[in-house]
C-alpha positions as CSV (number, residue, x, y, z in Angstrom):
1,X,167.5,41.2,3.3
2,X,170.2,40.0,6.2
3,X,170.4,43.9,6.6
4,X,166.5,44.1,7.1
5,X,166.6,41.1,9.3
6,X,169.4,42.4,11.8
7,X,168.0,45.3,11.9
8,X,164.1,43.3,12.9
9,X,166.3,41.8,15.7
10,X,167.4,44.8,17.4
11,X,164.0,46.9,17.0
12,X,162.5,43.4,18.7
13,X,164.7,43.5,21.4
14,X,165.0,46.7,22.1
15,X,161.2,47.0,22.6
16,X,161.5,43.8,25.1
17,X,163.8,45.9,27.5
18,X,161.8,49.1,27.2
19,X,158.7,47.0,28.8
20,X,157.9,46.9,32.4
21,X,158.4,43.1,33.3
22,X,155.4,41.4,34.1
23,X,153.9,40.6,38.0
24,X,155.3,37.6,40.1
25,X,152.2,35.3,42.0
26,X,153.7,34.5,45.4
27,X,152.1,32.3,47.9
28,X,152.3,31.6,51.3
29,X,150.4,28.9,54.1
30,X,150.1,28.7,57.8
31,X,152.3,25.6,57.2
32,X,154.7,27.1,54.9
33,X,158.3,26.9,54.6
34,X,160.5,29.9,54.3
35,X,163.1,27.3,52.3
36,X,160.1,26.8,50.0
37,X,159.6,27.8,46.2
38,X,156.4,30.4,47.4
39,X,154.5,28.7,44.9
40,X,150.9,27.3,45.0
41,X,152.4,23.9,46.0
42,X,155.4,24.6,48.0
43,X,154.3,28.3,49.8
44,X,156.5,30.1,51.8
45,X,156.0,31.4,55.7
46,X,153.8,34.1,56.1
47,X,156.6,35.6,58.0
48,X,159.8,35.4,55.6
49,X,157.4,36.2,53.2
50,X,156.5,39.8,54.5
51,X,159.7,41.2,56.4
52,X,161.4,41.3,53.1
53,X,163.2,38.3,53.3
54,X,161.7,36.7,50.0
55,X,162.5,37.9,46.8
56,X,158.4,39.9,46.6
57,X,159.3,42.4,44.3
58,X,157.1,45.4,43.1
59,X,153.9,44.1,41.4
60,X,153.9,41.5,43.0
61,X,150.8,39.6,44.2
62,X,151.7,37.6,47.6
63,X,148.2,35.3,47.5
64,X,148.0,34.1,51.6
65,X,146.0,30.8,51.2
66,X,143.1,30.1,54.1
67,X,144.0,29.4,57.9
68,X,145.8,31.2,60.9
69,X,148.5,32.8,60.9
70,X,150.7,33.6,64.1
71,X,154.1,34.6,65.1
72,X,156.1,33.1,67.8
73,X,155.3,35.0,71.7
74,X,152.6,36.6,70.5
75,X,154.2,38.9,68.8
76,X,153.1,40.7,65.1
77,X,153.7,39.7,62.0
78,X,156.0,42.4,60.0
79,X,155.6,43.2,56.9
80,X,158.5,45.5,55.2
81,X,157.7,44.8,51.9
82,X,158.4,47.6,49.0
83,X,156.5,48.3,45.9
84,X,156.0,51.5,43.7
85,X,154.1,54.2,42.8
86,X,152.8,52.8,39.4
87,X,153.3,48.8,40.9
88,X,152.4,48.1,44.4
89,X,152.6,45.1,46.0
90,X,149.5,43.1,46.5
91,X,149.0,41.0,49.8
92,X,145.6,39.7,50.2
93,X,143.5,36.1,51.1
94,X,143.5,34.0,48.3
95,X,140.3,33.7,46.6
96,X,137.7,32.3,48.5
97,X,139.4,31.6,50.9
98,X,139.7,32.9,54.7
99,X,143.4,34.1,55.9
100,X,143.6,35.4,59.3
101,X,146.2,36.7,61.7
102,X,145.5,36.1,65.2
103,X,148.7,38.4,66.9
104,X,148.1,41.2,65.0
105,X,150.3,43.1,61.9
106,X,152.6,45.9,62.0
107,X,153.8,47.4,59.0
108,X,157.1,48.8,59.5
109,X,160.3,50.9,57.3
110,X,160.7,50.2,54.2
111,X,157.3,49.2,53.3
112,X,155.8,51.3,50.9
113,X,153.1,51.1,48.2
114,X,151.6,48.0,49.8
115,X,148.3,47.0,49.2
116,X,147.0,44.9,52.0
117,X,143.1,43.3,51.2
118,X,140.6,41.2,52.1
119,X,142.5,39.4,55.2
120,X,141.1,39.3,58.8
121,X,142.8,40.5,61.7
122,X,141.2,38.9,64.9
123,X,142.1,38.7,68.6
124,X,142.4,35.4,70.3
125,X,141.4,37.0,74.1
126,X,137.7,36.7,74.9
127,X,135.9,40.0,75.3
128,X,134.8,38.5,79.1
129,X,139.0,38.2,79.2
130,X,139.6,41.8,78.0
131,X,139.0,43.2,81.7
132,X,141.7,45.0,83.8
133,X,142.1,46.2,87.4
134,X,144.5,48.3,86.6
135,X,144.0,52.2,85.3
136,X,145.8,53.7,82.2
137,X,147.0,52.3,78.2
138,X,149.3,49.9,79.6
139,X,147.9,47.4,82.0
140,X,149.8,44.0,82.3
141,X,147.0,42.3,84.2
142,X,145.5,40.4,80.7
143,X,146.5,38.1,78.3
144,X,149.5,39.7,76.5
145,X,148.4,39.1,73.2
146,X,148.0,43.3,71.8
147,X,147.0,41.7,67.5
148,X,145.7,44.4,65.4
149,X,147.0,46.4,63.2
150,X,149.7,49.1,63.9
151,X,150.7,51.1,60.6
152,X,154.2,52.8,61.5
153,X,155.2,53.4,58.4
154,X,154.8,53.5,54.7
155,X,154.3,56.0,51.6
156,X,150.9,55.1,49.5
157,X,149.6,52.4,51.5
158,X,146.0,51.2,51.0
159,X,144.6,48.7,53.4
160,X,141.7,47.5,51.9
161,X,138.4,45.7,53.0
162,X,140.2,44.3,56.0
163,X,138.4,42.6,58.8
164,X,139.6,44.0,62.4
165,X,138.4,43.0,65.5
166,X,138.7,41.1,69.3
167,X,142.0,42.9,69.6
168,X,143.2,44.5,72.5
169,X,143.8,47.6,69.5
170,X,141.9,47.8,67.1
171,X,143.7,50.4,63.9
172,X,146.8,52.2,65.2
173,X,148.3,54.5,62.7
174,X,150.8,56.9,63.0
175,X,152.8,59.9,61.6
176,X,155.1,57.6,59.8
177,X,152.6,56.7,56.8
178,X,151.7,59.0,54.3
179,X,149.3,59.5,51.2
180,X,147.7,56.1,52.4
181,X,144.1,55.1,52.6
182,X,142.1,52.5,54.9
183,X,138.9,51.3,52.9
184,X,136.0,49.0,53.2
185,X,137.5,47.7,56.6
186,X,134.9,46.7,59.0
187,X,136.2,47.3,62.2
188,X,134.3,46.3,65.9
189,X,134.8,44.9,69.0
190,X,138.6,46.2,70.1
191,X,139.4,47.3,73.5
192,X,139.1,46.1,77.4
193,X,137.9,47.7,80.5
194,X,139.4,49.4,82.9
195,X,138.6,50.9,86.3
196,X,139.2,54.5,85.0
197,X,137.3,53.9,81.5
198,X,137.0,51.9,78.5
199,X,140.2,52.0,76.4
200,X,140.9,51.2,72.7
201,X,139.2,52.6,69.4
202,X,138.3,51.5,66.0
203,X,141.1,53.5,64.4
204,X,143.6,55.5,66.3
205,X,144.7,57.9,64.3
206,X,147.7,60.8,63.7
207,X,149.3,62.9,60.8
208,X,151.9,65.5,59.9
209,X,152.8,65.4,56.4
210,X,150.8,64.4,53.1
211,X,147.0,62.6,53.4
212,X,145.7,60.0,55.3
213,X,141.9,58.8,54.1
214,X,139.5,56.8,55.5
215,X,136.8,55.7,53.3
216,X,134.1,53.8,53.2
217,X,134.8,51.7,56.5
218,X,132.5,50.5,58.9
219,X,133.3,50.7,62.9
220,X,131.4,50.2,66.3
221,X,132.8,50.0,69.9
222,X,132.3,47.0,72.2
223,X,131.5,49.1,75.5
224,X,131.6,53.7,74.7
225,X,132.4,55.0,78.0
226,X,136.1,56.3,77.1
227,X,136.1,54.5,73.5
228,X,136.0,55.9,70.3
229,X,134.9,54.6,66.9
230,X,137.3,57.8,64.8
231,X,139.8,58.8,66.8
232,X,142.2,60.7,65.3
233,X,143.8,62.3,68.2
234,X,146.6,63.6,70.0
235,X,148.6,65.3,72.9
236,X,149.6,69.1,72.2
237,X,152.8,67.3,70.8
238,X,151.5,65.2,68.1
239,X,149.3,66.0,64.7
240,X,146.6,65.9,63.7
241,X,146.2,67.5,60.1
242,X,145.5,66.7,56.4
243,X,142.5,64.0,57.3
244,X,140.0,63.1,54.6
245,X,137.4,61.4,56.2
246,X,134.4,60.2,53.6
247,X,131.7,57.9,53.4
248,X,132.4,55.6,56.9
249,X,129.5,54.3,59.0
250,X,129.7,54.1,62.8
251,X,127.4,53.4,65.1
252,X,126.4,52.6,68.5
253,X,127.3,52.9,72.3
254,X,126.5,56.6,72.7
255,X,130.3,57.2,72.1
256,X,132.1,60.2,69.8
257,X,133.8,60.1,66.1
258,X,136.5,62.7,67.0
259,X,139.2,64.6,64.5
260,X,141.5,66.5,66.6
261,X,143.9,66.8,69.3
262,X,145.7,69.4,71.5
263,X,147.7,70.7,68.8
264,X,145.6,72.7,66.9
265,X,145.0,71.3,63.8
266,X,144.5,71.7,59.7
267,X,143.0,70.5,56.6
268,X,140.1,68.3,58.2
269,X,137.2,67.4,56.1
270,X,134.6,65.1,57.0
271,X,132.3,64.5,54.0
272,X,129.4,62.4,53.7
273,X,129.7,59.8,57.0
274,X,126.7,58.2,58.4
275,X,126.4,57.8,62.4
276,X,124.1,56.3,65.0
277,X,124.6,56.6,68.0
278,X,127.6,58.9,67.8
279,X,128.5,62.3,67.6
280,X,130.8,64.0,65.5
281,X,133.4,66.1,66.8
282,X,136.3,68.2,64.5
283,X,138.5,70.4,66.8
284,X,139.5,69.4,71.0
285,X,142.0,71.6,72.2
286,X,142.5,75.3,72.5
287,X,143.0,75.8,68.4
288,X,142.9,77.4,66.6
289,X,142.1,74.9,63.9
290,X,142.2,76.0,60.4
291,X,140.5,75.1,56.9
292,X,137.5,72.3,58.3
293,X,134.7,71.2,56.3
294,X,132.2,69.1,57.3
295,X,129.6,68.5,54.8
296,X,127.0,65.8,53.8
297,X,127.0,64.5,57.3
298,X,123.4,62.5,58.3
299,X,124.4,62.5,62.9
300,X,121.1,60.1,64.2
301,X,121.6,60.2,67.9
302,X,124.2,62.2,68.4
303,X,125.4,65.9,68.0
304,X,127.4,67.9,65.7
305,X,130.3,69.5,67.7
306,X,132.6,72.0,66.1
307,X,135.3,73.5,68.4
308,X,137.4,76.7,68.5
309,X,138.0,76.8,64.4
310,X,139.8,80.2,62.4
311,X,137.3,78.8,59.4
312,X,135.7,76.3,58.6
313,X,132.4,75.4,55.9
314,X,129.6,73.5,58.0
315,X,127.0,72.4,54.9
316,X,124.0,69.8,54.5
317,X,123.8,68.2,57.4
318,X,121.6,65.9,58.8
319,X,121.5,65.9,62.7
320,X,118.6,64.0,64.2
321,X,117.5,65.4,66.6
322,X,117.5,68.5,65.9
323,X,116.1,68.7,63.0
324,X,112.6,68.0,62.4
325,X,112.8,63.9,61.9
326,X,111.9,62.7,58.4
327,X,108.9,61.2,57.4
328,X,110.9,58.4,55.4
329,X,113.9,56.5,55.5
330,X,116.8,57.0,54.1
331,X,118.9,54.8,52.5
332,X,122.2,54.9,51.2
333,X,124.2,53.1,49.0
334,X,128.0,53.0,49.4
335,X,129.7,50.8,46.1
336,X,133.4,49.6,47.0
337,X,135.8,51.1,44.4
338,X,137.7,48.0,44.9
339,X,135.8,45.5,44.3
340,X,132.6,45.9,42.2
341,X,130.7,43.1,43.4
342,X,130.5,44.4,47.0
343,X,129.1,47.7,48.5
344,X,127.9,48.9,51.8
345,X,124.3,49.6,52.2
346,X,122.8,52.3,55.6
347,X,119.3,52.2,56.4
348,X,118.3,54.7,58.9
349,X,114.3,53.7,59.4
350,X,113.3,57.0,61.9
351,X,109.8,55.5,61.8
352,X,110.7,52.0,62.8
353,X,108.5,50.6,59.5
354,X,108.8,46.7,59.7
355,X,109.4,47.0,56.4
356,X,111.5,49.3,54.1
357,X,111.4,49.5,50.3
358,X,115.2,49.5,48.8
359,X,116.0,50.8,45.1
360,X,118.5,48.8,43.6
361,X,120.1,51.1,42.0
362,X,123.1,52.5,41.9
363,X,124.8,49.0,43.3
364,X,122.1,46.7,41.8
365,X,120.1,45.6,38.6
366,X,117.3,43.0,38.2
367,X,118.3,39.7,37.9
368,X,121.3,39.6,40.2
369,X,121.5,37.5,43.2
370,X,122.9,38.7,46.7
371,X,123.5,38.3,50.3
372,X,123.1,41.0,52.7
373,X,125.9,40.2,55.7
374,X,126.0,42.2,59.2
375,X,129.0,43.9,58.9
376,X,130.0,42.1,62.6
377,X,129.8,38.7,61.2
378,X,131.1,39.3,57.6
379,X,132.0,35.2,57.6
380,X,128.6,33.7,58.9
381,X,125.0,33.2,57.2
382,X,123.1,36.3,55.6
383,X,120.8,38.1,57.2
384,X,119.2,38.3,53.8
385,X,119.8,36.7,50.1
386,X,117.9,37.0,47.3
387,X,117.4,38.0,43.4
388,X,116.7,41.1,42.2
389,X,113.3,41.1,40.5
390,X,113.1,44.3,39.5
391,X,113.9,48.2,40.7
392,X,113.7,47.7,44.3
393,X,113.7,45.2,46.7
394,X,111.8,44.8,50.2
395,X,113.4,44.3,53.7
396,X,111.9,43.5,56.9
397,X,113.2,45.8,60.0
398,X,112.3,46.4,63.6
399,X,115.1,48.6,64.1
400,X,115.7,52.3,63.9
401,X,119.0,51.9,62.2
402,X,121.0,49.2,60.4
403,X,123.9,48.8,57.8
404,X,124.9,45.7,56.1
405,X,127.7,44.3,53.8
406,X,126.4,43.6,50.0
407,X,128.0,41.1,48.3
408,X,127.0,39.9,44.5
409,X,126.8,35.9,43.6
């Protein structure tokens, strides 16, 4: 029996070293203390808390309770934290509530497998503020204050239904992240005018190695005229390969959703994305480009332009006009893989019907209640709420076009 029993003891703690240790919850506070416990009660700074200075290990959940956050001279908030392949770290608004950084976020060496969610990134200049005399990317005549979000770095990223906008930048990400993903992020309003043009983008974009895909996201432009929702983009010195683009919505300002620079480029697909107001360009410079594929695509407003590509599959497109204009709308429903109480819903209402039938399914069943949120004032009141009575549900429109955020009570 004392044999049997030893024997128990090792098995029992044997097993207990074999098994991965379980996730740290980590908070921090617009008032917190680095010196703090990063508890719920006593949270750390948002700033010791991302550079790596805290002990946030992989699996981590770092929750960021409601309120501003801002670093000293207007500069970004870092964030260097490191998690893995099968445990990332988590850094998101804690629930319910509203965490927002108002001088932008750069992610930086040695983050890796970070998961950033549901936080809002807003600009503190005025959009009647955001005007320059002076011609170029770098004019000092404004407010100083760049916010954002600049990704630098960073293997298996995901930023995830973030809220971007009223920055000087909107998205910059460069060849230093890799295999990462932007998703659900509703992105608007970046940029300032110059004399020469318009400047600043939705998301600014550039690859060499491994993936980058954006999914799912939903951008507009404050002004066109020199600004771009997609810009993934480059001199004849950077890259621009290995982009898969599915699923986004962009709209408005007679401006261009663009995938390629003047290198030529590889490994582009653009698959299922739903503009207004845009049109959709894959290949700039001289090329020439090499395995495209742009499929799925529904262009309202805008063209379909394909430029100097070795091959490249062009299927199922929807370009209005063009082609003969549909008798009924269509609708589309987008369901966040993240979160499975939100999705994104397109209506593009050709006819201008001032009302337009929508089936609930595949995002909706009868008896649920929901808002419908423009996807530029994702905090305010709903354009719409209701519950689902049945199989469809009706929605009053005077507009050609309109996408909203769907969120389940």
């Amino acid at each position: 029996m004392k044999l049997k029993f030893r024997s128990g003891l090792i098995l029992l703690f044997s097993t207990f070293l074999s098994c991965p240790s379980f996730a740290a919850e980590w908070f921090a506070a617009p008032a917190g203390k680095a010196t703090n416990a990063g508890s719920k009660e006593a949270p750390w700074d948002a700033v010791s808390a991302l550079d790596g200075t805290q002990k946030v290990a992989p699996g981590d959940v770092l929750w960021l309770r409601g309120g501003v956050y801002a670093r000293e001279g207007n500069k970004p908030i870092e964030i260097k934290v490191r998690g893995t392949k099968e445990q990332p770290v988590q850094v998101r608004s804690a629930s319910g509530e509203r965490a927002t950084f108002t001088t932008g976020v750069a992610v930086l060496e040695p983050a890796s497998y970070l998961w950033l969610r549901d936080v809002e990134i807003a600009g503190v200049v005025p959009k009647e503020a955001r005007i320059s005399k002076q011609s170029g990317s770098w004019p000092n005549d404004m407010p100083q204050v760049p916010g954002g979000l600049n990704v630098y770095a960073g293997e298996g990223c995901k930023f995830i239904n973030l809220v971007i906008h009223n920055n000087l930048g909107g998205v910059g990400w460069w060849k230093g992240s890799t295999n990462s993903e932007f998703y659900g992020c509703l992105i608007y309003d970046n940029g300032w005018k110059g004399p020469d043009r318009n400047h600043g983008h939705a998301i600014y974009a550039q690859n060499e190695t491994g993936w980058k895909t954006i999914g799912n996201c939903i951008m507009t432009v404050p002004w066109g005229d020199g600004q771009y929702t997609m810009h993934a983009y480059g001199s004849d010195k950077a890259w621009v390969d290995n982009f898969l683009i599915e699923n986004n919505i962009a709209y408005g300002q007679q401006t261009k959703f663009l995938i390629g620079g003047g290198r030529p480029s590889k490994n582009i697909r653009a698959l299922n994305n739903y503009l207004y107001q845009q049109g959709l360009q894959l290949g700039y410079g001289e090329g020439p480009n090499q395995n495209g594929e742009v499929r799925g695509n529904v262009i309202s407003g805008g063209g379909l332009h394909l430029k100097n590509w070795q091959n490249i599959v062009e299927e199922n497109n929807l370009i209005v006009p063009g082609a003969p204009t549909p008798a009924t709308p269509r609708i589309v429903w987008l369901p966040d893989k993240y979160d499975d109480k939100r999705a994104h819903l397109v209506i593009y209402n050709w006819n201008k019907a001032p009302q337009v039938t929508v089936p609930a399914t595949p995002f909706l069943k009868a008896g649920e209640t929901v808002r419908l949120l423009h996807p530029e004032n994702f905090y305010g009141k709903p354009l719409w709420q209701g519950k689902i009575e049945g199989n469809t549900f009706k929605l009053p429109m005077d507009k050609e076009f309109a996408v909203f955020v769907v969120l389940k009570d």
